[in-house]
N, C-alpha and C positions, 0 to 999 in steps of 0.2 A: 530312346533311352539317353539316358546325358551324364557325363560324368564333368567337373569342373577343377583343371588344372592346377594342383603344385598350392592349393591353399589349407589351411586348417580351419575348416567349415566356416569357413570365414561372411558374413553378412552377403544378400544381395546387394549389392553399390554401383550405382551404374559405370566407374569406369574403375571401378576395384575388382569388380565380379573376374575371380580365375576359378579351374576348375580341372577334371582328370579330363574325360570324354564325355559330350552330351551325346544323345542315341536316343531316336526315333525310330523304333519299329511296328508293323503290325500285329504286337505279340500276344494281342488279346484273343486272337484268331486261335495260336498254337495251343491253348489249354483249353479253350472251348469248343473248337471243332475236331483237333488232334488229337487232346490228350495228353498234348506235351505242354510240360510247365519251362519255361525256358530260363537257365541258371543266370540270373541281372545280378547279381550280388556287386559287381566289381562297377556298378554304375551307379552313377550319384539321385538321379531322377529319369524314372520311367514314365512314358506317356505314348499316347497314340492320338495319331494325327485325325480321326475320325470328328465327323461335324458334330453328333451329338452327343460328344464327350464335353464336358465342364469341367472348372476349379481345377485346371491343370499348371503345373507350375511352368510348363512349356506348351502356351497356347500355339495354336496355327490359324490362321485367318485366310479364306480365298475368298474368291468371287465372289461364290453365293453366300457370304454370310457376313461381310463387313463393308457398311453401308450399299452404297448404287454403284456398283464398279461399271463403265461403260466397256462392252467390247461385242466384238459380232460374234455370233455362232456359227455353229458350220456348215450352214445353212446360207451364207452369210445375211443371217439376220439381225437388224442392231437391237441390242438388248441394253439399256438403258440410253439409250441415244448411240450407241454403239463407239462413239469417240470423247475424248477427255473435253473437248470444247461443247459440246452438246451435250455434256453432264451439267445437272444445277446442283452446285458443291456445297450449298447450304441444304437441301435437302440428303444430299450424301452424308453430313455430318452431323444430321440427326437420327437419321438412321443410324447410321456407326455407333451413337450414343446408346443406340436401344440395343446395340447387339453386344455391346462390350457388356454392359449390366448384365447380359443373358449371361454369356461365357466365362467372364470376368468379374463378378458379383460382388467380390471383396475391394472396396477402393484402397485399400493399404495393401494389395496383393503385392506378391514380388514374383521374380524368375524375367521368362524370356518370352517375348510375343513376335512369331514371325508372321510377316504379312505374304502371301504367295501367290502374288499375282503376276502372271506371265501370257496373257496375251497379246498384248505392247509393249515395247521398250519406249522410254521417256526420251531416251535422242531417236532422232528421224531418220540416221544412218541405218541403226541400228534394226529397222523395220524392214528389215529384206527376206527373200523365201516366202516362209507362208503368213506371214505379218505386211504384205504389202497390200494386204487391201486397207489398212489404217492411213497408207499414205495416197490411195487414191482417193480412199473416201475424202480422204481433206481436200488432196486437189478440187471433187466435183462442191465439196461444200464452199468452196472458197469461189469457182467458178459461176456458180449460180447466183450469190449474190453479187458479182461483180464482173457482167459479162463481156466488158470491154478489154478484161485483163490479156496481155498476152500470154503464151504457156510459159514460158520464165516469171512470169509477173504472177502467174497463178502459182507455179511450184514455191517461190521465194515465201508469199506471205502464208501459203498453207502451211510449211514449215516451221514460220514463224508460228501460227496460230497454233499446232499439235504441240509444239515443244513448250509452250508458254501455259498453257493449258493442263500439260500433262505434269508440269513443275508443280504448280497449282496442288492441280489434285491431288500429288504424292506429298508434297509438301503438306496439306492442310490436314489429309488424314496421319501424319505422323505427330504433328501437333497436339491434333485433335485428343491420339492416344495418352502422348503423355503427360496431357492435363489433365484426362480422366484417370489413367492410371503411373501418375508419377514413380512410384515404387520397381515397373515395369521395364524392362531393357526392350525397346522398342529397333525394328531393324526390315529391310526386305532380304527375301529369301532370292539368292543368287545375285546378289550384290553385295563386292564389285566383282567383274568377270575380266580375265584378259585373253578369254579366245586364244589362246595356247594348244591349238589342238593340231597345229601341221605336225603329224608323228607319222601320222599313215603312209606306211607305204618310203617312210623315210628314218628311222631311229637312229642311224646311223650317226646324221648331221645335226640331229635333233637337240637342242640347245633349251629348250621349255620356256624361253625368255619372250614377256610381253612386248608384241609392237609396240614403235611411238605411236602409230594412230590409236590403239587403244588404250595406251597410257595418257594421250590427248584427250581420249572421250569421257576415260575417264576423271580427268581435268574437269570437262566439261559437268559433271556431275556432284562436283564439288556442293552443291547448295543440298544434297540428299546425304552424305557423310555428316557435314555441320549438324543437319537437323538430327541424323540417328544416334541412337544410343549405346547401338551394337551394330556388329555388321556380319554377314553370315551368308560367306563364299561356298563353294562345294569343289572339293576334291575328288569327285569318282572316278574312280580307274576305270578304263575298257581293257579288253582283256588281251588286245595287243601290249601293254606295257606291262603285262603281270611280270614280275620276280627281274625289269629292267633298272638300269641305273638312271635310264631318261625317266622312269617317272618318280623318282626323288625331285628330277632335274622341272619337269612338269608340277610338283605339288608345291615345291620350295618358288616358284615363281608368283604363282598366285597365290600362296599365302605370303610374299612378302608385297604383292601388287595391293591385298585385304588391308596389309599392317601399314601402307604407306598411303592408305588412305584414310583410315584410322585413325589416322595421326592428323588431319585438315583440321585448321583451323586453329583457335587458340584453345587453351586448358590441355586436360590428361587426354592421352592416348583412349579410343574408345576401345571395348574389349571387343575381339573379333572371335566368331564359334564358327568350324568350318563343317561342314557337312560332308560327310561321307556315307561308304557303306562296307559291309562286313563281307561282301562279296563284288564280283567286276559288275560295272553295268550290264543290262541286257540279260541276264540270265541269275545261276545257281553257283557259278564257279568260287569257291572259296576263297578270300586273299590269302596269301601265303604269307611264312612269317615275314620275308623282305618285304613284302607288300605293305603288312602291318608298320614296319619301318619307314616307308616311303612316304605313309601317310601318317597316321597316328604322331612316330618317332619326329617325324621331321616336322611336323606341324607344331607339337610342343617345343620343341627345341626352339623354334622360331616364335614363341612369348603367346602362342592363341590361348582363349581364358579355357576353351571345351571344344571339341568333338561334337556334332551329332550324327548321330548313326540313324538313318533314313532307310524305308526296306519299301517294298512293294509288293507287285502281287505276284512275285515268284517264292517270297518266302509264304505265303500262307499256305503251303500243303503238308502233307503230313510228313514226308521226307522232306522238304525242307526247312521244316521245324524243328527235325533229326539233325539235320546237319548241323543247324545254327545252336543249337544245344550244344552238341560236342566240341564245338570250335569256342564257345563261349565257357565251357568248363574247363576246355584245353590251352590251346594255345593264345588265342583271344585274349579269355581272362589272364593267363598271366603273364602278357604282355602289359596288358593295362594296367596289372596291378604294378609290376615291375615299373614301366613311364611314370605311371600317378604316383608311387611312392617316391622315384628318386626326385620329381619336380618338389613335391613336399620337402625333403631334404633338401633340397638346395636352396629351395625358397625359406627353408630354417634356419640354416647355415650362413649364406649371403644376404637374404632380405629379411632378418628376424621375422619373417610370416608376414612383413609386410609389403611385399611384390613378388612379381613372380619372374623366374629367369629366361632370359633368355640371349642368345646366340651372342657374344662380339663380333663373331665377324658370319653375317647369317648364311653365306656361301659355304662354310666349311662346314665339310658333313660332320659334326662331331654331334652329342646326343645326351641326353638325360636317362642313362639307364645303369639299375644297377648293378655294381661290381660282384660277380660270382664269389669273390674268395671272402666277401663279406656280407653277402646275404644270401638266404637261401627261401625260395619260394616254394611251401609245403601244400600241403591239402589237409585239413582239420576237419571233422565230423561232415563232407562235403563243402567244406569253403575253404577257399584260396584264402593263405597267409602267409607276411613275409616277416622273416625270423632275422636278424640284424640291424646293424648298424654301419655309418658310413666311415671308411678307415681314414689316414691321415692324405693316401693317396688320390680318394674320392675327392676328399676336400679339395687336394689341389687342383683336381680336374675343371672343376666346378669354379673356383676364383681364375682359374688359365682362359678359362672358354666360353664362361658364360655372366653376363652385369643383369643387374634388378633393373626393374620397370615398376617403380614404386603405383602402389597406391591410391587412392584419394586421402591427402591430408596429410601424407608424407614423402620424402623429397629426402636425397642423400646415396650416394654409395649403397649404401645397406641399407636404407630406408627407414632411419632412427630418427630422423626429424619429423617431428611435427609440424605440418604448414600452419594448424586449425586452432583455433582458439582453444577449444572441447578435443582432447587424446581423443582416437578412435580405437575402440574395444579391441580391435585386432592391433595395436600397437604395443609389441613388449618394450619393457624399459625404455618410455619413450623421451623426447629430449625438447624442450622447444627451438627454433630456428632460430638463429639470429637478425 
Protein backbone atom coordinates (compact mmCIF):
# COMPACT_ATOMS: atom_id res chain seq x y z
CA UNK A 1 0.00 0.00 0.00
CA UNK A 2 1.54 3.48 -0.58
CA UNK A 3 0.54 6.72 0.42
CA UNK A 4 2.83 9.90 -1.29
CA UNK A 5 4.01 12.66 1.11
CA UNK A 6 2.79 16.40 1.65
CA UNK A 7 1.68 16.77 -2.20
CA UNK A 8 -1.67 17.83 -3.79
CA UNK A 9 -1.99 14.76 -6.21
CA UNK A 10 0.44 16.12 -7.74
CA UNK A 11 1.89 14.28 -11.30
CA UNK A 12 4.16 11.26 -11.27
CA UNK A 13 7.65 13.26 -11.97
CA UNK A 14 10.60 11.62 -11.32
CA UNK A 15 12.27 13.85 -8.82
CA UNK A 16 8.86 15.78 -8.03
CA UNK A 17 7.08 12.51 -7.03
CA UNK A 18 6.23 13.38 -2.85
CA UNK A 19 3.60 11.49 -1.27
CA UNK A 20 1.78 10.45 2.37
CA UNK A 21 2.95 6.56 2.85
CA UNK A 22 3.53 4.08 0.12
CA UNK A 23 2.48 0.31 1.66
CA UNK A 24 2.85 -3.00 0.39
CA UNK A 25 1.02 -5.62 1.96
CA UNK A 26 -0.39 -9.08 1.31
CA UNK A 27 -3.81 -7.80 1.64
CA UNK A 28 -5.45 -9.72 -1.06
CA UNK A 29 -4.98 -12.81 1.15
CA UNK A 30 -7.21 -11.12 4.19
CA UNK A 31 -10.55 -10.72 2.12
CA UNK A 32 -10.13 -13.89 0.16
CA UNK A 33 -9.14 -16.37 2.58
CA UNK A 34 -10.29 -14.44 5.92
CA UNK A 35 -12.98 -12.54 5.15
CA UNK A 36 -11.50 -9.42 6.24
CA UNK A 37 -11.62 -6.42 4.02
CA UNK A 38 -8.82 -4.37 5.44
CA UNK A 39 -9.76 -0.40 5.96
CA UNK A 40 -6.60 1.27 3.19
CA UNK A 41 -8.62 4.34 2.74
CA UNK A 42 -5.68 6.50 4.29
CA UNK A 43 -3.34 5.21 1.56
CA UNK A 44 -2.52 6.60 -1.72
CA UNK A 45 -2.07 3.18 -3.94
CA UNK A 46 -2.49 -0.31 -2.94
CA UNK A 47 -0.78 -3.17 -4.51
CA UNK A 48 0.65 -6.60 -3.82
CA UNK A 49 3.80 -7.83 -4.36
CA UNK A 50 2.75 -11.21 -6.04
CA UNK A 51 4.44 -12.39 -9.49
CA UNK A 52 1.21 -12.68 -11.23
CA UNK A 53 -0.15 -9.60 -10.36
CA UNK A 54 -0.06 -6.76 -13.48
CA UNK A 55 -0.55 -2.88 -14.35
CA UNK A 56 0.38 -2.14 -11.00
CA UNK A 57 1.25 1.30 -10.12
CA UNK A 58 3.90 -0.12 -7.66
CA UNK A 59 5.54 -2.99 -9.67
CA UNK A 60 8.10 -5.32 -7.83
CA UNK A 61 10.57 -7.23 -9.99
CA UNK A 62 12.85 -10.36 -8.43
CA UNK A 63 14.80 -13.05 -9.70
CA UNK A 64 12.51 -14.89 -11.43
CA UNK A 65 10.93 -12.70 -13.44
CA UNK A 66 13.19 -9.64 -14.80
CA UNK A 67 15.48 -10.73 -17.36
CA UNK A 68 18.59 -13.61 -16.39
CA UNK A 69 19.46 -12.62 -13.02
CA UNK A 70 22.74 -14.75 -12.25
CA UNK A 71 22.93 -16.28 -8.51
CA UNK A 72 23.40 -19.91 -7.08
CA UNK A 73 20.66 -21.80 -5.33
CA UNK A 74 20.80 -23.45 -2.33
CA UNK A 75 21.81 -26.18 -3.59
CA UNK A 76 24.58 -24.19 -4.58
CA UNK A 77 23.67 -24.49 -8.03
CA UNK A 78 24.44 -21.76 -10.66
CA UNK A 79 21.37 -20.64 -12.06
CA UNK A 80 22.03 -18.44 -14.94
CA UNK A 81 25.86 -18.87 -14.76
CA UNK A 82 25.42 -18.21 -11.23
CA UNK A 83 27.71 -14.93 -11.14
CA UNK A 84 27.38 -11.23 -12.83
CA UNK A 85 30.56 -12.02 -15.03
CA UNK A 86 29.14 -15.43 -16.52
CA UNK A 87 25.87 -13.59 -17.31
CA UNK A 88 25.62 -12.67 -21.23
CA UNK A 89 23.84 -9.06 -20.43
CA UNK A 90 22.77 -8.74 -23.89
CA UNK A 91 20.62 -11.68 -23.53
CA UNK A 92 19.54 -10.41 -20.09
CA UNK A 93 18.36 -7.30 -21.63
CA UNK A 94 16.22 -8.98 -23.94
CA UNK A 95 14.69 -10.92 -21.83
CA UNK A 96 13.97 -7.85 -19.31
CA UNK A 97 12.36 -6.32 -22.59
CA UNK A 98 9.95 -9.26 -22.80
CA UNK A 99 8.96 -9.17 -19.15
CA UNK A 100 8.60 -5.47 -18.65
CA UNK A 101 5.87 -5.63 -21.80
CA UNK A 102 4.27 -8.60 -19.63
CA UNK A 103 4.06 -6.53 -16.33
CA UNK A 104 4.28 -3.20 -17.47
CA UNK A 105 2.31 -3.22 -20.80
CA UNK A 106 1.55 0.60 -20.91
CA UNK A 107 4.75 2.43 -22.18
CA UNK A 108 3.60 5.83 -20.87
CA UNK A 109 2.89 4.00 -17.49
CA UNK A 110 3.93 5.91 -14.31
CA UNK A 111 4.43 5.22 -10.34
CA UNK A 112 7.27 3.16 -8.85
CA UNK A 113 9.27 -0.25 -10.03
CA UNK A 114 11.33 -1.81 -7.49
CA UNK A 115 13.85 -4.33 -8.44
CA UNK A 116 14.67 -7.00 -5.48
CA UNK A 117 17.26 -8.48 -5.93
CA UNK A 118 19.33 -9.76 -2.98
CA UNK A 119 21.48 -12.51 -3.38
CA UNK A 120 24.73 -10.49 -4.00
CA UNK A 121 25.64 -7.34 -3.15
CA UNK A 122 27.49 -5.25 -5.97
CA UNK A 123 30.66 -4.47 -3.62
CA UNK A 124 32.77 -7.49 -2.77
CA UNK A 125 33.04 -6.56 0.90
CA UNK A 126 29.81 -6.78 1.21
CA UNK A 127 29.54 -10.58 0.35
CA UNK A 128 30.14 -11.99 3.61
CA UNK A 129 28.01 -14.70 5.68
CA UNK A 130 25.99 -16.55 3.41
CA UNK A 131 26.90 -14.58 0.16
CA UNK A 132 30.42 -15.88 0.27
CA UNK A 133 30.14 -18.36 -2.09
CA UNK A 134 29.92 -15.48 -4.91
CA UNK A 135 33.35 -14.64 -3.76
CA UNK A 136 34.75 -18.01 -4.00
CA UNK A 137 33.15 -18.82 -6.90
CA UNK A 138 35.05 -15.85 -8.60
CA UNK A 139 38.17 -16.71 -6.97
CA UNK A 140 37.98 -20.54 -8.60
CA UNK A 141 36.73 -18.72 -11.83
CA UNK A 142 39.41 -16.50 -12.07
CA UNK A 143 42.02 -19.36 -10.83
CA UNK A 144 41.26 -21.62 -13.61
CA UNK A 145 41.86 -19.49 -16.30
CA UNK A 146 44.94 -18.30 -14.87
CA UNK A 147 46.85 -20.84 -13.05
CA UNK A 148 50.07 -19.29 -12.44
CA UNK A 149 48.25 -16.64 -10.38
CA UNK A 150 49.16 -16.33 -6.83
CA UNK A 151 46.37 -16.25 -4.10
CA UNK A 152 46.61 -12.42 -3.91
CA UNK A 153 46.86 -12.28 -7.47
CA UNK A 154 43.79 -14.55 -7.67
CA UNK A 155 41.79 -12.64 -4.93
CA UNK A 156 42.84 -8.99 -6.29
CA UNK A 157 41.54 -9.67 -10.06
CA UNK A 158 38.47 -11.67 -9.02
CA UNK A 159 37.39 -8.77 -7.24
CA UNK A 160 38.13 -6.69 -9.73
CA UNK A 161 36.22 -9.01 -12.24
CA UNK A 162 32.60 -9.51 -9.66
CA UNK A 163 32.64 -5.76 -8.95
CA UNK A 164 33.19 -4.64 -12.64
CA UNK A 165 30.72 -7.05 -13.68
CA UNK A 166 28.09 -6.69 -11.15
CA UNK A 167 28.26 -2.62 -11.97
CA UNK A 168 27.42 -3.70 -15.45
CA UNK A 169 24.72 -5.72 -14.88
CA UNK A 170 22.94 -3.34 -12.33
CA UNK A 171 23.73 -0.59 -14.37
CA UNK A 172 22.46 -1.80 -17.82
CA UNK A 173 19.26 -3.22 -16.31
CA UNK A 174 18.48 0.19 -14.76
CA UNK A 175 18.93 1.77 -18.08
CA UNK A 176 17.44 -0.68 -19.79
CA UNK A 177 14.16 0.27 -17.63
CA UNK A 178 14.14 3.52 -18.06
CA UNK A 179 14.25 3.59 -21.76
CA UNK A 180 11.50 1.22 -21.95
CA UNK A 181 9.48 2.85 -19.22
CA UNK A 182 10.47 6.44 -18.97
CA UNK A 183 7.35 7.70 -17.02
CA UNK A 184 8.56 4.99 -14.34
CA UNK A 185 10.62 5.90 -11.01
CA UNK A 186 13.18 3.16 -11.37
CA UNK A 187 15.23 2.01 -7.93
CA UNK A 188 16.73 -1.12 -5.97
CA UNK A 189 14.95 -2.46 -3.15
CA UNK A 190 17.32 -1.89 0.12
CA UNK A 191 19.32 0.48 -1.34
CA UNK A 192 21.28 2.47 0.18
CA UNK A 193 21.86 0.56 3.77
CA UNK A 194 24.14 1.81 6.44
CA UNK A 195 24.30 -1.41 8.64
CA UNK A 196 23.29 0.56 11.79
CA UNK A 197 22.34 -2.37 13.57
CA UNK A 198 24.93 -2.41 16.81
CA UNK A 199 21.77 -1.81 19.29
CA UNK A 200 21.90 -5.36 20.64
CA UNK A 201 22.54 -6.05 23.70
CA UNK A 202 23.74 -2.29 23.93
CA UNK A 203 20.88 0.83 23.55
CA UNK A 204 22.22 2.50 26.07
CA UNK A 205 25.29 3.86 24.02
CA UNK A 206 23.57 3.42 20.97
CA UNK A 207 23.99 6.49 18.80
CA UNK A 208 22.12 4.89 15.19
CA UNK A 209 24.86 6.80 13.38
CA UNK A 210 26.39 5.18 10.00
CA UNK A 211 30.07 4.05 9.98
CA UNK A 212 32.82 5.72 7.72
CA UNK A 213 33.36 2.39 6.22
CA UNK A 214 29.80 2.25 5.11
CA UNK A 215 29.33 5.72 4.36
CA UNK A 216 32.72 4.86 2.19
CA UNK A 217 30.97 1.83 0.46
CA UNK A 218 28.46 3.63 0.02
CA UNK A 219 30.69 6.28 -1.95
CA UNK A 220 31.67 3.49 -3.65
CA UNK A 221 28.17 3.00 -5.14
CA UNK A 222 27.84 6.25 -6.38
CA UNK A 223 27.50 5.03 -10.23
CA UNK A 224 23.85 3.16 -9.02
CA UNK A 225 22.36 6.48 -7.12
CA UNK A 226 23.36 8.70 -10.48
CA UNK A 227 21.64 5.95 -12.65
CA UNK A 228 18.36 5.67 -10.10
CA UNK A 229 15.46 7.46 -10.19
CA UNK A 230 14.30 6.79 -6.69
CA UNK A 231 15.95 5.10 -3.96
CA UNK A 232 14.10 2.91 -1.45
CA UNK A 233 15.96 2.09 2.00
CA UNK A 234 13.90 0.25 4.69
CA UNK A 235 13.38 1.15 8.16
CA UNK A 236 12.05 -2.11 10.07
CA UNK A 237 12.17 -2.05 13.57
CA UNK A 238 12.89 -5.24 15.68
CA UNK A 239 11.18 -5.49 18.51
CA UNK A 240 14.13 -4.67 20.94
CA UNK A 241 13.73 -0.90 20.01
CA UNK A 242 9.84 -0.83 20.06
CA UNK A 243 8.54 2.48 22.01
CA UNK A 244 12.81 3.50 22.42
CA UNK A 245 14.42 6.85 21.68
CA UNK A 246 17.29 4.95 19.85
CA UNK A 247 15.14 3.90 17.22
CA UNK A 248 14.08 7.49 16.02
CA UNK A 249 17.98 7.57 16.67
CA UNK A 250 18.31 4.28 14.26
CA UNK A 251 15.51 5.47 11.43
CA UNK A 252 16.71 9.43 11.29
CA UNK A 253 20.24 7.84 10.37
CA UNK A 254 19.41 5.85 7.48
CA UNK A 255 16.99 7.96 6.16
CA UNK A 256 19.42 10.85 6.15
CA UNK A 257 22.29 8.23 4.88
CA UNK A 258 19.00 7.45 1.77
CA UNK A 259 18.76 11.53 1.44
CA UNK A 260 22.55 12.03 1.12
CA UNK A 261 22.69 9.90 -1.55
CA UNK A 262 19.98 11.09 -3.24
CA UNK A 263 21.35 14.01 -3.62
CA UNK A 264 24.79 12.35 -5.95
CA UNK A 265 25.53 13.86 -8.61
CA UNK A 266 24.34 16.86 -10.52
CA UNK A 267 20.45 18.12 -10.99
CA UNK A 268 17.26 17.57 -8.25
CA UNK A 269 17.56 15.61 -5.29
CA UNK A 270 16.08 12.00 -6.34
CA UNK A 271 12.93 11.12 -4.27
CA UNK A 272 13.63 8.44 -1.75
CA UNK A 273 10.39 5.85 -0.34
CA UNK A 274 11.53 4.12 2.61
CA UNK A 275 10.10 0.75 3.52
CA UNK A 276 8.66 -0.24 6.52
CA UNK A 277 6.19 -2.15 8.37
CA UNK A 278 3.06 -1.79 10.39
CA UNK A 279 4.47 -4.30 12.86
CA UNK A 280 8.28 -5.30 14.41
CA UNK A 281 10.26 -7.69 12.16
CA UNK A 282 10.01 -11.36 12.87
CA UNK A 283 6.59 -11.71 14.04
CA UNK A 284 2.83 -9.89 14.81
CA UNK A 285 3.75 -7.36 17.27
CA UNK A 286 2.01 -4.04 16.56
CA UNK A 287 4.10 -0.82 16.34
CA UNK A 288 2.96 1.40 18.80
CA UNK A 289 2.10 4.94 18.43
CA UNK A 290 5.99 6.08 19.39
CA UNK A 291 6.84 3.66 17.04
CA UNK A 292 4.58 5.06 14.32
CA UNK A 293 6.67 8.34 15.19
CA UNK A 294 10.08 6.92 15.00
CA UNK A 295 9.29 5.83 11.73
CA UNK A 296 6.51 7.10 9.73
CA UNK A 297 7.00 10.90 11.89
CA UNK A 298 10.55 11.03 11.42
CA UNK A 299 10.86 9.89 8.06
CA UNK A 300 8.59 12.63 6.59
CA UNK A 301 10.04 15.11 8.64
CA UNK A 302 13.25 14.31 6.95
CA UNK A 303 11.70 15.38 3.20
CA UNK A 304 11.11 11.16 1.92
CA UNK A 305 8.45 11.50 -1.10
CA UNK A 306 6.38 7.84 0.74
CA UNK A 307 6.45 5.08 2.92
CA UNK A 308 6.00 1.62 1.82
CA UNK A 309 4.54 -0.70 4.00
CA UNK A 310 5.77 -4.21 3.18
CA UNK A 311 4.01 -7.37 5.16
CA UNK A 312 4.75 -11.08 4.88
CA UNK A 313 3.71 -14.12 5.82
CA UNK A 314 2.75 -13.44 9.33
CA UNK A 315 0.16 -11.05 8.40
CA UNK A 316 -1.89 -13.64 6.18
CA UNK A 317 -3.85 -15.21 8.92
CA UNK A 318 -7.08 -14.55 10.03
CA UNK A 319 -6.10 -12.74 13.30
CA UNK A 320 -3.66 -11.18 11.86
CA UNK A 321 -5.88 -9.66 9.34
CA UNK A 322 -7.76 -8.74 12.67
CA UNK A 323 -5.19 -7.09 14.00
CA UNK A 324 -4.05 -5.12 11.00
CA UNK A 325 -7.64 -3.99 10.46
CA UNK A 326 -7.99 -2.35 13.84
CA UNK A 327 -4.60 -0.74 13.85
CA UNK A 328 -5.43 0.64 10.39
CA UNK A 329 -8.87 1.96 11.36
CA UNK A 330 -7.42 3.14 14.65
CA UNK A 331 -4.42 4.37 15.45
CA UNK A 332 -2.54 3.84 12.18
CA UNK A 333 -4.99 5.57 10.18
CA UNK A 334 -4.87 8.58 12.02
CA UNK A 335 -1.69 9.00 12.41
CA UNK A 336 -1.15 8.93 8.77
CA UNK A 337 -3.90 10.87 8.09
CA UNK A 338 -2.73 13.46 10.95
CA UNK A 339 1.41 13.37 9.07
CA UNK A 340 -0.14 13.22 5.43
CA UNK A 341 -2.23 16.12 6.11
CA UNK A 342 0.02 18.51 8.03
CA UNK A 343 2.90 17.68 5.23
CA UNK A 344 0.22 18.95 2.69
CA UNK A 345 -0.17 22.09 4.64
CA UNK A 346 3.07 22.91 5.09
CA UNK A 347 3.96 22.14 1.63
CA UNK A 348 0.83 24.73 1.03
CA UNK A 349 1.92 27.21 3.15
CA UNK A 350 5.82 27.27 2.60
CA UNK A 351 6.16 25.55 -0.97
CA UNK A 352 2.75 26.72 -2.69
CA UNK A 353 2.42 22.71 -3.42
CA UNK A 354 5.51 23.01 -5.13
CA UNK A 355 7.96 21.04 -2.70
CA UNK A 356 7.79 19.19 -0.05
CA UNK A 357 9.18 20.11 3.62
CA UNK A 358 11.44 19.21 5.16
CA UNK A 359 13.85 19.40 8.52
CA UNK A 360 16.34 22.60 8.82
CA UNK A 361 18.15 21.15 11.02
CA UNK A 362 17.35 17.17 10.31
CA UNK A 363 18.79 16.15 13.83
CA UNK A 364 16.23 17.93 15.85
CA UNK A 365 13.32 15.73 16.63
CA UNK A 366 10.78 18.27 15.66
CA UNK A 367 7.75 16.89 13.37
CA UNK A 368 5.04 17.58 10.79
CA UNK A 369 2.00 16.87 12.84
CA UNK A 370 -1.10 18.47 13.56
CA UNK A 371 -1.86 21.04 16.24
CA UNK A 372 -4.89 19.50 18.58
CA UNK A 373 -6.36 22.86 19.38
CA UNK A 374 -6.82 23.24 15.56
CA UNK A 375 -7.73 20.34 14.06
CA UNK A 376 -9.65 17.51 15.05
CA UNK A 377 -9.55 14.02 13.49
CA UNK A 378 -13.20 12.45 13.23
CA UNK A 379 -14.57 9.27 11.87
CA UNK A 380 -17.49 9.84 9.10
CA UNK A 381 -19.75 7.06 7.74
CA UNK A 382 -16.45 4.75 8.63
CA UNK A 383 -13.73 7.06 7.12
CA UNK A 384 -11.17 9.08 8.90
CA UNK A 385 -11.39 12.82 8.42
CA UNK A 386 -9.70 15.81 9.42
CA UNK A 387 -11.92 18.77 10.40
CA UNK A 388 -9.57 22.13 10.44
CA UNK A 389 -7.20 24.35 9.64
CA UNK A 390 -3.71 25.42 10.34
CA UNK A 391 -3.57 28.55 13.05
CA UNK A 392 -1.15 31.30 13.01
CA UNK A 393 0.99 29.39 15.48
CA UNK A 394 1.29 26.18 13.15
CA UNK A 395 2.42 28.59 10.63
CA UNK A 396 5.22 29.62 12.68
CA UNK A 397 6.20 26.13 13.47
CA UNK A 398 6.42 25.25 10.05
CA UNK A 399 8.69 28.50 8.56
CA UNK A 400 10.95 28.04 12.30
CA UNK A 401 11.77 24.23 11.47
CA UNK A 402 11.21 23.26 8.35
CA UNK A 403 12.60 24.75 4.26
CA UNK A 404 11.15 23.36 0.81
CA UNK A 405 12.88 20.95 -1.40
CA UNK A 406 11.37 22.33 -4.59
CA UNK A 407 10.33 20.50 -7.23
CA UNK A 408 11.17 19.76 -10.87
CA UNK A 409 11.10 23.10 -12.60
CA UNK A 410 11.09 25.21 -9.71
CA UNK A 411 13.66 26.70 -7.56
CA UNK A 412 13.29 29.54 -4.63
CA UNK A 413 12.46 29.85 -0.93
CA UNK A 414 8.98 28.88 -1.53
CA UNK A 415 9.27 27.36 -4.74
CA UNK A 416 7.59 30.21 -6.93
CA UNK A 417 10.04 30.24 -9.57
CA UNK A 418 9.85 28.68 -12.53
CA UNK A 419 13.25 27.05 -13.86
CA UNK A 420 11.29 25.61 -17.24
CA UNK A 421 10.31 27.28 -20.13
CA UNK A 422 6.48 25.50 -19.88
CA UNK A 423 4.99 26.46 -15.82
CA UNK A 424 4.42 23.06 -14.46
CA UNK A 425 0.60 22.21 -13.72
CA UNK A 426 1.47 21.94 -9.97
CA UNK A 427 2.86 25.52 -9.98
CA UNK A 428 0.53 28.21 -8.29
CA UNK A 429 0.97 31.69 -9.36
CA UNK A 430 3.94 30.93 -10.87
CA UNK A 431 6.97 33.47 -11.58
CA UNK A 432 9.76 32.99 -14.20
CA UNK A 433 13.55 33.11 -12.78
CA UNK A 434 15.62 35.62 -13.51
Amino acid sequence: VMNRIGDKGQPWRSPTLTGNEPDLLPTQDCETEHNVKLSLDQFDIVATPSEDVFRQNLTTFYKENLGIYPYYDPENTAVNGGLPQSVNLSQHLEKMSENIDTYIPDPKAKGLTVIDWREWHPLWGRNGHGKDRYRNKSRELVARKNTMLTQEQVNNAAQEEFELAAREFMLGTLRQGKNLRPNKLWGYYLYPDCYNYDYSGKLETYTGRCSDVEIKRNDQLNWMWNESTALFPEIYLEKELRSTDQARLFVLNRVKEAMRAASVGDGLTRPVFVYSQPTHKYGMTILSKEDLVNTIGESVALGVAGVIYFGGKYYATSSGCTALNNFFRETMGRYLLNVTTAAKECSQKLCKFNGRCLRRKPDRAVFLHLNPSTHKIISQKGKLKVRGSPGQAELKAFRQHFKCQCYNGTKGEDCNCVTTPTPLEAVATPKRCD
